[in-house]
C-alpha positions in Angstrom: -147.4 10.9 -224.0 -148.9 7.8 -225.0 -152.5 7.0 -223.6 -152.3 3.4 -222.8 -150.4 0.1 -223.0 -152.5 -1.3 -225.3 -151.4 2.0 -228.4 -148.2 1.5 -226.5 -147.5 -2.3 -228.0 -149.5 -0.9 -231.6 -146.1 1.0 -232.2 -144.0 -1.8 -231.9 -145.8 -3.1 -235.3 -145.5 0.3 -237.3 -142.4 1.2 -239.9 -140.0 3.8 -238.4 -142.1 6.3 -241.0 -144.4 6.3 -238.7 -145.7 9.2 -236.3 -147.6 9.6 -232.8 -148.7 13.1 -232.3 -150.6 14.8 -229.5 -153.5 16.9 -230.6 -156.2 18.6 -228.1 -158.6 15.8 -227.3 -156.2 12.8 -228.1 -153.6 11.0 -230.7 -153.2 11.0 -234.6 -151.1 8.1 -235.9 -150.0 8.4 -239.4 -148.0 5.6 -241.3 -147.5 7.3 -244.6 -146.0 3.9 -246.3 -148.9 2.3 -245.9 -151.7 4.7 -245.8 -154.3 2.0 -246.7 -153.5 0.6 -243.4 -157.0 2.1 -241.3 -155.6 1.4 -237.7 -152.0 3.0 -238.8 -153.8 5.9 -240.0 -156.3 6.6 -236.8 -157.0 8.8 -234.4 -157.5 8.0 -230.8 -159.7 9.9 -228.4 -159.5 10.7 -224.8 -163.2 10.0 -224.6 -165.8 8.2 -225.8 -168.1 10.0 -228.3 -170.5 12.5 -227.3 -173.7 13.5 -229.2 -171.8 16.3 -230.3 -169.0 14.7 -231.5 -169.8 13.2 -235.2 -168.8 16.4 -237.0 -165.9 17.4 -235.2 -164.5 13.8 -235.2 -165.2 14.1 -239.2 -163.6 16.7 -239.5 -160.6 16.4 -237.4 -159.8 13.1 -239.8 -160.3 15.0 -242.8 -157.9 17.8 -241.6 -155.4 15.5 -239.7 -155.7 12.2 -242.1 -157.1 12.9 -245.5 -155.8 16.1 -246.4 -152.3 15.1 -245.6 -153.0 11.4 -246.8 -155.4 11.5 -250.2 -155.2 8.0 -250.3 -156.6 7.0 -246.5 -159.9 7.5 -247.8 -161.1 5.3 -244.6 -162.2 7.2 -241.2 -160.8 5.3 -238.2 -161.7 6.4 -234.7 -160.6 4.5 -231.6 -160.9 5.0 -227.8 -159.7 3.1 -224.5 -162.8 3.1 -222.4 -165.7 1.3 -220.5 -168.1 3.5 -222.0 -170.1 2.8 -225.1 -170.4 6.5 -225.8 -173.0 8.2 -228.2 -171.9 6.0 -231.8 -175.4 5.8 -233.0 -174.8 8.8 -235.2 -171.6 7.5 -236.4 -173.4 4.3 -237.2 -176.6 5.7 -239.2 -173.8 7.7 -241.2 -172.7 3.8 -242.0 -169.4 3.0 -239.6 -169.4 -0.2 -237.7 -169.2 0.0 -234.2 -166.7 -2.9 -232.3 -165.3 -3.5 -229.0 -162.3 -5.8 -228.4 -160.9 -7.2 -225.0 -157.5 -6.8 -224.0 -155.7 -9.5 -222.5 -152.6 -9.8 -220.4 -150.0 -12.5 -219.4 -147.1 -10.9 -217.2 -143.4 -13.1 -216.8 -144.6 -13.7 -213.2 -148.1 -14.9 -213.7 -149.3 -18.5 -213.1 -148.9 -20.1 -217.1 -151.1 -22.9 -217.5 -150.4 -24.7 -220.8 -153.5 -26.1 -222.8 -154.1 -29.8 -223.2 -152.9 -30.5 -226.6 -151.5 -33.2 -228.8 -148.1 -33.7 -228.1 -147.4 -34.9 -232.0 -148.4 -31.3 -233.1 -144.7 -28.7 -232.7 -145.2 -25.0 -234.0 -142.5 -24.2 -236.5 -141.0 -20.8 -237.5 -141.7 -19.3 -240.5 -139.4 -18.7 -242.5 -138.7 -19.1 -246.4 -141.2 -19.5 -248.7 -144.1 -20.2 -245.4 -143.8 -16.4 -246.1 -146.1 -16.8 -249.0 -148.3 -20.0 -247.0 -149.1 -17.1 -244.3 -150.1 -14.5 -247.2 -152.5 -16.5 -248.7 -154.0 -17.9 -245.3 -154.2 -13.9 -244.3 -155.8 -13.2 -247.3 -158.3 -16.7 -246.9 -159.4 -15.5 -243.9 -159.7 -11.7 -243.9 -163.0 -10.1 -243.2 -165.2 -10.3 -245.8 -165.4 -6.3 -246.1 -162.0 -6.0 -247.5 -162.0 -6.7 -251.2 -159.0 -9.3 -252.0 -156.9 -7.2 -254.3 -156.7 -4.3 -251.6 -156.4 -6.4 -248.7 -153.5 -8.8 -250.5 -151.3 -5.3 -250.6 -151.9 -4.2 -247.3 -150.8 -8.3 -246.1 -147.9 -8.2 -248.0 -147.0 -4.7 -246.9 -147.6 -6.0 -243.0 -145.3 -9.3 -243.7 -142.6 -6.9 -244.6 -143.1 -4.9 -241.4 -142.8 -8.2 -239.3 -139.8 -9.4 -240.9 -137.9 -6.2 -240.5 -138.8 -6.9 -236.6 -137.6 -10.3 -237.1 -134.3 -9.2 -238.4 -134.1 -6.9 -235.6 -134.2 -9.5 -232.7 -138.1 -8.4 -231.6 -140.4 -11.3 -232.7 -141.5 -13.7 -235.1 -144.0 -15.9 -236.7 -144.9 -19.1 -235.6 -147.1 -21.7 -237.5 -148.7 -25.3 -236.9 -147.7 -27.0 -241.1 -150.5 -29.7 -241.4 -150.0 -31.4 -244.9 -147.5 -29.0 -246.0 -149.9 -26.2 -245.6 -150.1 -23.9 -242.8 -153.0 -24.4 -240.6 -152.5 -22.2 -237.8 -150.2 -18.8 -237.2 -149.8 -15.9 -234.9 -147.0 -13.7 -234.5 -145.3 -12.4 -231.2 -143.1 -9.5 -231.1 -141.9 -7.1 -228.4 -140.6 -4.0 -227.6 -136.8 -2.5 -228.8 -135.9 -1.9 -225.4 -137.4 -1.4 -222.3 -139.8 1.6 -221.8 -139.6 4.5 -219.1 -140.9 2.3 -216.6 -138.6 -0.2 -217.2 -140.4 -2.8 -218.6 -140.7 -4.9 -222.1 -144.4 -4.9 -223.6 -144.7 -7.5 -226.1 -147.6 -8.3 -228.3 -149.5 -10.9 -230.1 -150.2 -10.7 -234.0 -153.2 -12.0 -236.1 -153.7 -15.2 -234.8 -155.0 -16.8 -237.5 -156.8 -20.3 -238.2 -158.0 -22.2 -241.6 -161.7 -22.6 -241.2 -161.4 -25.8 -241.6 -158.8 -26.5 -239.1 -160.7 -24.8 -236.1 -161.5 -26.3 -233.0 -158.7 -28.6 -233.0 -156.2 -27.0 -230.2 -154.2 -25.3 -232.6 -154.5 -22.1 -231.7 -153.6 -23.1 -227.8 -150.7 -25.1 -228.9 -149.3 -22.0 -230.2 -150.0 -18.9 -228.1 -148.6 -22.0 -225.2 -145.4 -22.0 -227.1 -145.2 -19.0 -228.0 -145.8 -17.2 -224.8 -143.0 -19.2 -223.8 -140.7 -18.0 -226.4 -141.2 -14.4 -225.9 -140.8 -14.1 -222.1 -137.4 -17.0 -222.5 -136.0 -15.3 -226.4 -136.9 -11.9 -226.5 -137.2 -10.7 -222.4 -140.7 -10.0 -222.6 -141.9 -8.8 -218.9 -145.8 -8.3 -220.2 -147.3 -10.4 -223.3 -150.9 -8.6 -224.7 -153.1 -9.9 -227.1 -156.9 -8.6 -228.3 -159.9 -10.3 -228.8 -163.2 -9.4 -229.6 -166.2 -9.4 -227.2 -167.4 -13.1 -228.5 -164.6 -14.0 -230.4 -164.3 -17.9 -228.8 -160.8 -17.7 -229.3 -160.7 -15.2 -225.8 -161.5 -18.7 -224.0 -158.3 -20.0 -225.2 -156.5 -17.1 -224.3 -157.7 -17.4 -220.4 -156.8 -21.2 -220.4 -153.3 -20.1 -220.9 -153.5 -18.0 -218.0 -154.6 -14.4 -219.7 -156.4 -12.3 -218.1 -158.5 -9.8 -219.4 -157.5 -5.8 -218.2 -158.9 -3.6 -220.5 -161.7 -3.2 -223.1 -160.9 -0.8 -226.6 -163.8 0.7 -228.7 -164.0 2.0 -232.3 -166.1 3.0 -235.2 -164.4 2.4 -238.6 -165.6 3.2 -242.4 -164.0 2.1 -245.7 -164.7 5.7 -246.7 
C-alpha cells in the first residue's frame, strides 16, 4: 500500500496511534496524539496538482483531517514527483510551496568519511542532553512557528524518539562543545525488516547552532552515525532529506549519498 520509501521511513517516526489509509487519489496520515504535528496529519497525492485540484484538495483535508481533528487547523499536502504541478493557486490562497531531495546511502555503497577533526567524538544523548536538544530544536526552528506551539510539538517528538530508543531502533547523537550541544541528528530504523526484506532507516533533524556552522560538525556526525546504524541497528538502506539549496546536501554526498528522489508540498498554518 504505501507509495514510496521515502513515506515508508516517515512511519518509523510516528506513535503506534498513528494511521496510513488509502483513499481514491492517495494516502491520509493521521497522528491523533499529536495533531499539531502538520506532516503527521497530511495527505499524500498520487499526483502532482492540477489546475483543478485546489478545491477538491481543500476539501478532502477538511473532510479527512479537520473534521475528524478540530485541532489540525493546518492544511498539509505532499507528493513524490518530478513535477512541479499547478501550486500557483494554492500559493495566491497563501501556502508555501517546497521541494526537498532525497538522499540514499545503501550497507553496500562506497562510504567516504569527511575530513574532520579527530579531537571532536559524537556522544549519545542521554539524560538531561534531553533538554540541551529541546532548546537547540526550539533555537533553530523556522521562524514561522511561534515558540510556545513549536516547544510542545519538540517535546512531544523527543518523546516519540525515545520510545524508539527504548525499543532498540535509533538514537540521538550530539557533538557537546562547552557543555552545550552544538550539533545533533537522530538515526533510527525500521522494527523489522519489510516485505522486501530489507531495513529502511532514517535520518532525523539534523540540526546545527548558528553559530557553530561551517565547522565539520555536521559531517563528523552523519560519518559516525551512518556507521552506527548499518553496524548497531542492521540498517540495509540509510535516507535522509534535504532541501533544494539547503548546503548541508553537499555534506550529505561527501559521505557518499546519493540523491534518488525529489518530494514536493504546499503547507499552511491554517
Amino acid at each position: 500500500m504505501i507509495a514510496s520509501d521515502a513515506l515508508r521511513s516517515e512511519l518509523i517516526f510516528l506513535p503506534a496511534d498513528s494511521s496510513l489509509t488509502r483513499f481514491d487519489g492517495g494516502f491520509v496520515l493521521m497522528t491523533p496524539s499529536n495533531p499539531t504535528y502538520w506532516w503527521g496529519n497530511s495527505l499524500r497525492f498520487d499526483h502532482a496538482p492540477r489546475a483543478a485540484d485546489f478545491e477538491p484538495w481543500m476539501r478532502a483535508f477538511e473532510t479527512r483531517v479537520h473534521a475528524v481533528q478540530p485541532t489540525s487547523s493546518h492544511r498539509t499536502f505532499g507528493w513524490d514527483s518530478d513535477q512541479r504541478g499547478a501550486v500557483d493557486r494554492f500559493v495566491d490562497a497563501g501556502f508555501e510551496y517546497f521541494e526537498i531531495i532525497g538522499l540514499v546511502l545503501d550497507r553496500a555503497d562506497a562510504f567516504r568519511a569527511p575530513h574532520c577533526d579527530d579531537a571532536i567524538r559524537p556522544s549519545r544523548i542521554a539524560g538531561d542532553d534531553w533538554l540541551g536538544l529541546l532548546a537547540l530544536l526550539v533555537e533553530t526552528r523556522d521562524p514561522k512557528h511561534d515558540e510556545a506551539g513549536y516547544r510542545t510539538f519538540a517535546e512531544r517528538q523527543i518523546a516519540g524518539w525515545r520510545d524508539l530508543e527504548a525499543a532498540g531502533q535509533g538514537c540521538w547523537f550530539a557533538v557537546v562543545v562547552d557543555g552545550d550541544i552544538a550539533s545533533a541528528l537522530g538515526v533510527f530504523v525500521e522494527h523489522q525488516r519489510g516485505a522486501d526484506g530489507r531495513r529502511i532507516g532514517r535520518f532525523q533533524q539534523v540540526v546545527t547552532h548558528p553559530s557553530m556552522r561551517r565547522r565539520g560538525l555536521c559531517g563528523i556526525l552523519v560519518e559516525y552515525a551512518s556507521r552506527h546504524a548499518f553496524t548497531h541497528f542492521d540498517a540495509d538502506s540509510l535516507r535522509i532529506s534535504a532541501d533544494e539549496n539547503d548546503i548541508a546536501r553537499r555534506v550529505y554526498q561527501d559521505c557518499g549519498y546519493r540523491i534518488v528522489d525529489r518530494h514536493r508540498g504546499l503547507e499552511r498554518g491554517s
